[in-house]
N, C-alpha and C positions, 0 to 999 in steps of 0.2 A: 948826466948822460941822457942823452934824448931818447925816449921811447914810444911808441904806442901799441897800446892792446885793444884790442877788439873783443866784441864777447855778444853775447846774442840768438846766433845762428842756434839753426835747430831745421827739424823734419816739420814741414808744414804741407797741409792740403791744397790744390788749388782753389782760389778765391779767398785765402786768408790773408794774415796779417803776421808782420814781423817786427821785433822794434830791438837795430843793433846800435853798441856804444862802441866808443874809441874812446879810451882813455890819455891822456898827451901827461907827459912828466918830463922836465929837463931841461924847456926854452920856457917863455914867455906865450902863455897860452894864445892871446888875447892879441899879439900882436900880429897874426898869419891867417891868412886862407886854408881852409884845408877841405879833402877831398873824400869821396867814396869810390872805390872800383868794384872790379868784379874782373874774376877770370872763371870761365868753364874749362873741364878737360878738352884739352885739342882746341882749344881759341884761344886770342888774343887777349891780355888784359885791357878789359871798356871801362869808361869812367862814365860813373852814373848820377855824379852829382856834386856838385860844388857849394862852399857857403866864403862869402868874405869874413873877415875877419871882425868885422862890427855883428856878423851877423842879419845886417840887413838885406843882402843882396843875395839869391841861391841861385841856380838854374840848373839846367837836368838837359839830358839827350831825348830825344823824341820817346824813344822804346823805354822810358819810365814816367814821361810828367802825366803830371794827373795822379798816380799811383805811389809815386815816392817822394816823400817828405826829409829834407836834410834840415838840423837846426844846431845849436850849440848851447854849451850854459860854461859861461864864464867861470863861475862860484867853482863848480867841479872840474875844469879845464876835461870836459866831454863832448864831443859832438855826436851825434845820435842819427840814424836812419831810420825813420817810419818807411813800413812795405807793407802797401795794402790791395787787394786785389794780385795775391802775387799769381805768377803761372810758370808752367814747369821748364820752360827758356828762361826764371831767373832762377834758375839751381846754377851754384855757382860758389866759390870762395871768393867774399867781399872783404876788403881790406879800406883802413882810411891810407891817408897819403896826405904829405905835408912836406911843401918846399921851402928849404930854407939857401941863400947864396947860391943856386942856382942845382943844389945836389936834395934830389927826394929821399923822403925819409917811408918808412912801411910798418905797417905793422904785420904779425906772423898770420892772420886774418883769421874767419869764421867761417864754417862751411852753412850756405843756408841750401836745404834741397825741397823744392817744392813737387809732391809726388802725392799720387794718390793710394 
């Protein structure tokens, strides 16, 4: 069964740092793209960042690059979000996300709240 957990999140200060996982169990790690979002109360869920599935390839929305880091490690079928510089617009439940035949998959996400 396909899964993914997130874990991570936490209370941080402005101009800190964060470093969340997604764990992937049930496909084929290594063969998919997979995603980071993020939803606040009362918005839209944004996607904040993408990796291919070699891993070589990432890219991000304007309102993180520079600041967020997406990567993967094969070995532990994890992909990982580095959040540095955060601020209090990225308080938010951050979820990974992974499409498989055309239907997304979710995990139950992580709440990170950047607050002083």
């Amino acid at each position: 069964q396909l899964q993914l957990v997130e874990s991570g999140g936490g209370l941080v200060q402005p101009g800190g740092s964060l470093r969340l996982s997604c764990e992937a169990t049930g496909f084929t790690f290594s063969n998919y793209a997979m995603s980071w979002y993020r939803q606040a109360p009362g918005k839209e869920r944004e996607w904040v960042a993408a990796i291919t599935s070699t891993g070589i390839t990432t890219n991000y929305p304007d309102s993180v690059k520079g600041r967020f880091n997406i990567s993967r490690d094969r070995i532990k079928s994890k992909i990982y979000l580095q959040m540095n510089s955060l601020k209090p617009e990225d308080t938010a439940v951050y979820l990974c996300q992974l499409r498989v035949l055309s239907r997304d998959y979710w995990g139950q996400g992580t709440q990170v709240t950047v607050s002083s």
